[in-house]
C-alpha positions in Angstrom: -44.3 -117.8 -46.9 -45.8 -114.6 -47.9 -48.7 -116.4 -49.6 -50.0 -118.6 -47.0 -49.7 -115.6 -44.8 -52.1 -113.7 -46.5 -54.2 -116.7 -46.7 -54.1 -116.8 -42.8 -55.2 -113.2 -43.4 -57.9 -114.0 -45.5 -59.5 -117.2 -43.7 -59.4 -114.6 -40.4 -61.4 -112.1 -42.2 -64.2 -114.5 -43.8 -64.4 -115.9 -40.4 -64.9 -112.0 -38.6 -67.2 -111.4 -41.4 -69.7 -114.8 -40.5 -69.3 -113.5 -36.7 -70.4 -110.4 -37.2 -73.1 -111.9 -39.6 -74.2 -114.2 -36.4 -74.1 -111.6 -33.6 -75.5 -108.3 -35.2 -79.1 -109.9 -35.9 -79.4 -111.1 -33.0 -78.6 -108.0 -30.9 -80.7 -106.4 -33.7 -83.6 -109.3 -32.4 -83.3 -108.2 -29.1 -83.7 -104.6 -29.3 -87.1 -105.5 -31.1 -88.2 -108.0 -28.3 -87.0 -104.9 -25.6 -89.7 -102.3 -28.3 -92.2 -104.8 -28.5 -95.4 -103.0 -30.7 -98.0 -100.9 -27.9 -101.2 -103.8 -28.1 -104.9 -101.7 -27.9 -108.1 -103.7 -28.0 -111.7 -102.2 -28.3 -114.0 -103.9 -26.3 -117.6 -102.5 -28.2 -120.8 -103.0 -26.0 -123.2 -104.6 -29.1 -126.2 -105.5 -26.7 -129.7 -104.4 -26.7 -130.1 -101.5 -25.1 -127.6 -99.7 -27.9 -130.2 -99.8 -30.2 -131.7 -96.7 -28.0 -131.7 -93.3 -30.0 -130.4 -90.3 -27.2 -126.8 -89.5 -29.1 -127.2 -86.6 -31.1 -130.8 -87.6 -32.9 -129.4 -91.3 -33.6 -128.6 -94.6 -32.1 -125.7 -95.2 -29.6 -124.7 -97.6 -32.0 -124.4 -95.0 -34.5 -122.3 -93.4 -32.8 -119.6 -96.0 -32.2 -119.7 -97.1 -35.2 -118.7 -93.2 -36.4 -116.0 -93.2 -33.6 -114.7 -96.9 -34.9 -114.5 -95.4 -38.2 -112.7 -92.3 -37.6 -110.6 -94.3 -35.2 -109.3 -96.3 -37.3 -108.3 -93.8 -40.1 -106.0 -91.9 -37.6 -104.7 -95.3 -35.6 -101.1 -94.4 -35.8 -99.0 -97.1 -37.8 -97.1 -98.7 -34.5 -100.2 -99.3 -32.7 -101.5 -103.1 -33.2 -105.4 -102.8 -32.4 -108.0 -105.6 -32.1 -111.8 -105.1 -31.5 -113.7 -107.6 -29.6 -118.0 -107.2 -29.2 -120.0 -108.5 -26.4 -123.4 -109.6 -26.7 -123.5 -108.9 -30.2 -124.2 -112.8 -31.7 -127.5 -114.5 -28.7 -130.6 -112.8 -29.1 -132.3 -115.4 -26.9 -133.3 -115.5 -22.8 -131.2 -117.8 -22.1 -129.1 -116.2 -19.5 -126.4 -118.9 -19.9 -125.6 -118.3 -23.2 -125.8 -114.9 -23.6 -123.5 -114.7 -21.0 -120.9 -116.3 -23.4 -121.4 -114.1 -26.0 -118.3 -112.6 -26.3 -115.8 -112.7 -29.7 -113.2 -110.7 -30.7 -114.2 -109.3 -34.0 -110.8 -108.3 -35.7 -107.7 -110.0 -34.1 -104.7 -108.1 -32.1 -102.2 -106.8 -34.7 -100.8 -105.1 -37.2 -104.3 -103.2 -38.4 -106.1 -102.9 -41.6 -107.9 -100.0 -41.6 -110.6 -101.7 -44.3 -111.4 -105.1 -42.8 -111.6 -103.5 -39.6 -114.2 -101.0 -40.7 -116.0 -103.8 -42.7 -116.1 -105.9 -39.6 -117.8 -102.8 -37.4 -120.3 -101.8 -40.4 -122.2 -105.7 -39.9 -122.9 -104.8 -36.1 -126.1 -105.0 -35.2 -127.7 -104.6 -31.2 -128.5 -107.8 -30.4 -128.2 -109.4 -27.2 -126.8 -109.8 -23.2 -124.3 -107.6 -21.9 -121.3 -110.0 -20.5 -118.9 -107.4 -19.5 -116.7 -109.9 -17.0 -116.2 -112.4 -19.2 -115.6 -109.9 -21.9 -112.3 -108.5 -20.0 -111.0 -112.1 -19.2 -110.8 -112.5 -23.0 -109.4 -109.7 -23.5 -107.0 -109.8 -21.1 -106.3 -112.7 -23.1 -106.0 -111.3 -26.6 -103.4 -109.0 -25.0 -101.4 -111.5 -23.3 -97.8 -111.4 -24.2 -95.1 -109.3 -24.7 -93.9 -106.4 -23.0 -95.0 -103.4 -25.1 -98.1 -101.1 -23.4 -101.5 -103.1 -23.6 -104.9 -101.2 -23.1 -108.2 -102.9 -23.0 -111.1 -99.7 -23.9 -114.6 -100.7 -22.9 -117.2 -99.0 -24.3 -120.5 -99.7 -23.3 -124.2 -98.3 -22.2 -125.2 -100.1 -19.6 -124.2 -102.3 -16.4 -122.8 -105.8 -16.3 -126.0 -108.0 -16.8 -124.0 -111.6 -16.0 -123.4 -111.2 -12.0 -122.3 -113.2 -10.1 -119.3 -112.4 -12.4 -118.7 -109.2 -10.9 -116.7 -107.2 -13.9 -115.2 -105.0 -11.3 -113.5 -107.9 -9.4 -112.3 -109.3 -13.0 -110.3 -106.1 -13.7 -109.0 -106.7 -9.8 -107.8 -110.1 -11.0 -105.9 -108.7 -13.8 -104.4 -106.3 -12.0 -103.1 -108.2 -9.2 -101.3 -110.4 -12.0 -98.6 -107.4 -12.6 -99.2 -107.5 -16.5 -99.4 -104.0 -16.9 -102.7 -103.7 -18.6 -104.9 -100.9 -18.0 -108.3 -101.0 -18.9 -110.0 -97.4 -19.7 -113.8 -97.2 -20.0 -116.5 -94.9 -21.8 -120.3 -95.0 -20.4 -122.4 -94.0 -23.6 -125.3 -91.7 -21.6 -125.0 -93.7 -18.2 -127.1 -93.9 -15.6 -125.3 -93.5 -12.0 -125.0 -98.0 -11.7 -123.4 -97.9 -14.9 -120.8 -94.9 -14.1 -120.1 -96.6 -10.8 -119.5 -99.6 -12.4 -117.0 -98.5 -15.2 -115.4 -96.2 -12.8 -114.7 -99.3 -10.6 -113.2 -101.2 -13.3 -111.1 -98.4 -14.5 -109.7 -97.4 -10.9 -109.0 -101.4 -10.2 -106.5 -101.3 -13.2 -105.2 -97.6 -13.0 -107.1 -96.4 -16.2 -109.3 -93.8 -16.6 -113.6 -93.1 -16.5 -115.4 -90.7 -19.0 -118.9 -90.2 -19.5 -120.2 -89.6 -22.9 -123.1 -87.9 -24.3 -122.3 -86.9 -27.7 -121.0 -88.3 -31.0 -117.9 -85.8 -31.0 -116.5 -86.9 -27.5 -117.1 -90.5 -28.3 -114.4 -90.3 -31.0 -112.3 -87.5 -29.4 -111.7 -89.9 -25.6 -110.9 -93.6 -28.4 -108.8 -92.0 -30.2 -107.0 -89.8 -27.5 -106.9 -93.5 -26.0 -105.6 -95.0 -28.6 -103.0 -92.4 -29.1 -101.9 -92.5 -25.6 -101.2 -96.5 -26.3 -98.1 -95.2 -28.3 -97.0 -92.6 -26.0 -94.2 -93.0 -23.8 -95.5 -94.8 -20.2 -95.2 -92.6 -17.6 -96.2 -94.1 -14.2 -97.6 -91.7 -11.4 -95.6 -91.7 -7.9 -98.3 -91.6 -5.2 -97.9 -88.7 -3.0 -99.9 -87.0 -0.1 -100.3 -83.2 -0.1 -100.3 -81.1 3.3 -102.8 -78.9 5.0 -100.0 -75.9 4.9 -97.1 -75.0 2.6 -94.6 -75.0 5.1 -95.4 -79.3 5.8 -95.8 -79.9 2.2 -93.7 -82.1 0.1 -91.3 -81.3 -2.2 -92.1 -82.9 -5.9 -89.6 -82.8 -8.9 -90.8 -83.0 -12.5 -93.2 -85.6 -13.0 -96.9 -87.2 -12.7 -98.1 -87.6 -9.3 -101.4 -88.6 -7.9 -103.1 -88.0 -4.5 -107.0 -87.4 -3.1 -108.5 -84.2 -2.1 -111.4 -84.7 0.2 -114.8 -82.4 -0.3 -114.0 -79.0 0.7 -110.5 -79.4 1.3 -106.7 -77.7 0.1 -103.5 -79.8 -0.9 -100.5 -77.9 -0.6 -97.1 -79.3 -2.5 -93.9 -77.6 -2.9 -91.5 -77.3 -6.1 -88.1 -75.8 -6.6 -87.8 -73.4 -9.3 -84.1 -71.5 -10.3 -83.1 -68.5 -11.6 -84.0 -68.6 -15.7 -86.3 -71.7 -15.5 -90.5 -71.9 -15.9 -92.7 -74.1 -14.2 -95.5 -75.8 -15.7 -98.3 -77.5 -13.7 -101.7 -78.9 -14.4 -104.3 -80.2 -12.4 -107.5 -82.9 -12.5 -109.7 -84.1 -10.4 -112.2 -86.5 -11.3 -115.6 -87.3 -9.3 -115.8 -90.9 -9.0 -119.1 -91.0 -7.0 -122.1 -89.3 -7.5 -121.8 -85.0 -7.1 -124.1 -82.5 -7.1 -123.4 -80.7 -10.8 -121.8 -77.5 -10.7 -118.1 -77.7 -9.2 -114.7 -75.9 -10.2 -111.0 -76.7 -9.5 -108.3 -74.4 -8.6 -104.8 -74.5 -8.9 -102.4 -71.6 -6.9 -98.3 -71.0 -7.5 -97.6 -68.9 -3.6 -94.1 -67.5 -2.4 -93.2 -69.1 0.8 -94.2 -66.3 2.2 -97.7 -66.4 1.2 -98.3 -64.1 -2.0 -100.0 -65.2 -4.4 -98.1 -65.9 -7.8 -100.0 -66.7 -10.9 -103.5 -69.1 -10.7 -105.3 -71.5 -13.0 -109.2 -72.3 -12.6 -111.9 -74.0 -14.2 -115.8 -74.4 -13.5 -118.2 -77.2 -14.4 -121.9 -77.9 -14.6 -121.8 -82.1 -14.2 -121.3 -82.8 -17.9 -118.0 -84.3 -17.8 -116.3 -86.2 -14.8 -113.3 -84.6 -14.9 -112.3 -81.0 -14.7 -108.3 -80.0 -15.1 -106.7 -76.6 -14.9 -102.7 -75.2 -15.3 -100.6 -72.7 -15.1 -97.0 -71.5 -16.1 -94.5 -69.7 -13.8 -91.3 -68.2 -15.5 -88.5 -67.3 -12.6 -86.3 -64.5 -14.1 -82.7 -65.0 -15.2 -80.3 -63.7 -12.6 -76.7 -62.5 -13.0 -75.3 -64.5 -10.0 -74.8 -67.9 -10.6 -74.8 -69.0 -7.0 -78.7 -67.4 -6.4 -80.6 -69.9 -4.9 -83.9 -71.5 -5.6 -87.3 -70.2 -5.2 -89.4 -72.3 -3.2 -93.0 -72.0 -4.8 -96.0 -73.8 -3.0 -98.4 -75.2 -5.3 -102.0 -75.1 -3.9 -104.8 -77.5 -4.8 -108.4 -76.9 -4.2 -111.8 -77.8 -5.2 -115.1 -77.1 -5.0 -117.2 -80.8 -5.8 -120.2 -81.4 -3.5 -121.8 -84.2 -2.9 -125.7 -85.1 -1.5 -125.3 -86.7 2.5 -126.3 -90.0 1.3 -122.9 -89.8 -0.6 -119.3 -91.2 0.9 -116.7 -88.4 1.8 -114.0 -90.6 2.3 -111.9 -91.3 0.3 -111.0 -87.9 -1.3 -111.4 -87.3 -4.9 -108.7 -88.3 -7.4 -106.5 -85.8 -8.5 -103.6 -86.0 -10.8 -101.0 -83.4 -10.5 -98.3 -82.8 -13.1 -95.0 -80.7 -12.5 -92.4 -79.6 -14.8 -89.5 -77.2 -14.0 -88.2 -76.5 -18.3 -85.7 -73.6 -19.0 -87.9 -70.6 -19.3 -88.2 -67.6 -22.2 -85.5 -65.3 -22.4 -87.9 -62.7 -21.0 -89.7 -64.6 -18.4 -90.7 -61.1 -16.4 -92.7 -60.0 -19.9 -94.7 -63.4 -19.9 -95.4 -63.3 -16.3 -96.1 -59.8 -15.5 -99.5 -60.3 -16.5 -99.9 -63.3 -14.1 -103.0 -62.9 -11.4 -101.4 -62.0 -7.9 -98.3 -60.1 -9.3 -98.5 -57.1 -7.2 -100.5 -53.7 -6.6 -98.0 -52.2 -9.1 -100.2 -53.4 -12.2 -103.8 -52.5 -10.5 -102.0 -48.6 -9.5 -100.8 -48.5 -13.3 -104.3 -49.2 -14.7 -105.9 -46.7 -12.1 -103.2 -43.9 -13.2 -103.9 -44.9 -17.2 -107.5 -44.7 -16.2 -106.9 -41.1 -14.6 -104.7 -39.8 -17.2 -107.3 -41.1 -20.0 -110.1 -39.3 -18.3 -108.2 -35.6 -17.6 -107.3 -36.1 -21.9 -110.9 -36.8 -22.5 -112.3 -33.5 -20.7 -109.9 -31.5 -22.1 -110.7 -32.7 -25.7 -114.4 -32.1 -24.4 -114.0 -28.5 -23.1 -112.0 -27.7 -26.3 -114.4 -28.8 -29.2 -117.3 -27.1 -27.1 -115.1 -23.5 -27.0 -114.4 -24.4 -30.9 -118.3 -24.7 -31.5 -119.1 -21.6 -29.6 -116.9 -19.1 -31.4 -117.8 -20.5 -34.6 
C-alpha cells in the first residue's frame, strides 16, 4: 500500500515537472513576442549630386560615410539596423530605371558592425534620386512585429521620380497605423529640399534637421538611432491659451501644440510643497524664416510675477531652437498646503518674409515634469531670474558697502604715504 502510494506520488510529480516544462517557455515566448527588438533602417541618398564637395572641405558622401562608420560602432546591442541606398547602382538617363534604383544594402537585423561598414566603404555617387519608392521599400524591410521601427533618410537633394510624390508615400504609411516614423536629414539643402523632407517627416510624426557639417551629421543618426531603443513616449496634442487664467492644466508628460508668428501660449502646471518642476521647450520652423529668431520659455505665479526663465537665440543654422528651466517649490511643514499653480509661458520670436504662410503656427514641443525637488530647493532657486527686488537691493547694498571699504583703504594708505 505504502509503495504504490508513493508511486502515485512519483507519477504526479514527473507529470508537474513536463507541465511546467510545457508552459514556462511558452509564457517565456510571449514575453519576447510582447519586447520585440526596436527595427532602424538607414535610408543613404547615393545619387549624383553627393559627389559635390561643401561639407567641411570634402564630399557629402564623405561625410556619410564618417557618420555610418561612427554610427555603427556606438549602435547599441538591442537595436537591429538595416541600411538601404537609393540611386546608388543606374548611372544612365533613363528616367525609368533610375527610378528603380533602390536596394537595401545590409538587411534588417541583428548588426555586424564590420559587414556593415564594408558595405558603406563600396559606395560610390552614381545615379537618380528615387526617394518615394525608396520609403515603400523600406516601409517594407520594417514590416512586422511590434517593437519601434524608424526609417532615417538622409539625402541632398529633392525627389527626382514625381509623379511619385515622396511626401504622399510617407502619408500612405502613416494612415496604415504601423507605427513607423520616418526622420529625415537634408545634407546643405536648398529651401525645395527642406520643404520636402520636412513634409515627409511631419506626415509620419518624425522629425526635420538640416545639416551642414560632418559633426552634426553623425551627432542627429546616432541620437536617432539611440532614440530607436528608448522608451516610446507619444505626445498628447494640446492647445495653449492667450492668458494664464484660460490655460490648460498639463501633468507630467510630452505635449505638442503650434505657436503662430508673434504670438504667446500660456499652460498651467501644479507643483506641491517639496517638488521641482522641469520644463523644456522647441520650436521648429518648418517653412522658410528670416534667420535670426529666439524662443522663450516663462514659470509665472498666478498672480503674474515672474518665477524663473529659459531663452535661447538663433541665427538660421539649425531648424530648431529649445530652451528649459527648473522650478523647486520649498518643502512646507503642513501637510495639508495646497498646490501652487505655476503658468508656463511660451513665446517666440521666428519671422517670416510676406510671401511666407502664417498659418499654421510653428511646431512646438513642450515637455513637463513635476520630480521630488532638492532638500534645499530655496538655495537652488534663489538665483532664478524674476525672484524678487530682495536680490537686486542686496547686490546694490554689497556694492555700497564695497565702495565706502574701498575709500577708506584709499584715504588710509595715502595718510601712511604722507607721514612717511
Amino acid at each position: 500500500m505504502i509503495r504504490r502510494q508513493r508511486l502515485a506520488v512519483g507519477v504526479c510529480a514527473l507529470l508537474a515537472a513536463l507541465t511546467a516544462g510545457l508552459t514556462f517557455p511558452t509564457a517565456a515566448a510571449a514575453d519576447e513576442t510582447e519586447q520585440a527588438a526596436p527595427k532602424v533602417e538607414l535610408v543613404l541618398d547615393v545619387s549624383g549630386s553627393m559627389r559635390t564637395r561643401d561639407i567641411d572641405g570634402g564630399t557629402r558622401m564623405a561625410a556619410a560615410k564618417q557618420a555610418f562608420d561612427d554610427v555603427l560602432d556606438a549602435t547599441p546591442q538591442d537595436v537591429e539596423l538595416g541600411i538601404r541606398t537609393l540611386g546608388a547602382n543606374y548611372p544612365g538617363n533613363d528616367r525609368k530605371e533610375g527610378c528603380k534604383d533602390t536596394a537595401q544594402l545590409y538587411p534588417v537585423g541583428p548588426l555586424d558592425r564590420t559587414d556593415a561598414k564594408t558595405a558603406v566603404a563600396t559606395l560610390q555617387p552614381t545615379g537618380w534620386t528615387p526617394i518615394g519608392p525608396a520609403l515603400l521599400k523600406a516601409a517594407g524591410d520594417l514590416d512586422g512585429g511590434s517593437g519601434t521601427r524608424r526609417i532615417v533618410l538622409i539625402s541632398d537633394g529633392e525627389d527626382t521620380c514625381q509623379p511619385l510624390d515622396p511626401c504622399e508615400v510617407a502619408r500612405e504609411i502613416a494612415a496604415k497605423g504601423i507605427g513607423l516614423t520616418i526622420d529625415t536629414l537634408g545634407l546643405v539643402p536648398d529651401s525645395k529640399t527642406r520643404d520636402q523632407l520636412s513634409c515627409i517627416a511631419d506626415a509620419t510624426g518624425g522629425t526635420y534637421t538640416s545639416v551642414q557639417h560632418k559633426e552634426e551629421l553623425t551627432d542627429r543618426v546616432g541620437q536617432l538611432v539611440h532614440r530607436a531603443a528608448d522608451p516610446v513616449v507619444t505626445p498628447v496634442a494640446t492647445s495653449g491659451a492667450g492668458q494664464c487664467t484660460s490655460a490648460p492644466m498639463l501633468k507630467s508628460g510630452l505635449y505638442t501644440d503650434r505657436a503662430a508668428f508673434g504670438q504667446q501660449r500660456w499652460y498651467k502646471v501644479d507643483v506641491k510643497p517639496g517638488q521641482e518642476l522641469r520644463a523644456s521647450v522647441s520650436v521648429a520652423d518648418d517653412r522658410a524664416v528670416n534667420p535670426s529668431y529666439g524662443v522663450l520659455l516663462r514659470a509665472v505665479t498666478a498672480k503674474g510675477r515672474e518665477i524663473v526663465r529659459g531663452e535661447a537665440a538663433g541665427t538660421g543654422r539649425t531648424d530648431m531652437i529649445s530652451t528649459g528651466l527648473r522650478y523647486p517649490k520649498p518643502s512646507s511643514d503642513d501637510d495639508n498646503a495646497p498646490a501652487e499653480t505655476v503658468c508656463l509661458e511660451v513665446a517666440h520670436s521666428f519671422s517670416a518674409p510676406a510671401s511666407v504662410k502664417s498659418a499654421p503656427g510653428l511646431p512646438l514641443e513642450l515637455t513637463v515634469d513635476v520630480v521630488s525637488g532638492p532638500d534645499q530647493a530655496h538655495d537652488v532657486a534663489s538665483f532664478g531670474l524674476g525672484r524678487g527686488w530682495w536680490l537686486l537691493g542686496t547686490l546694490v547694498l554689497i556694492g555700497f558697502l564695497a565702495g565706502v571699504l574701498w575709500g577708506w583703504l584709499s584715504r588710509w594708505r595715502v595718510a601712511i604715504w604722507r607721514t612717511n
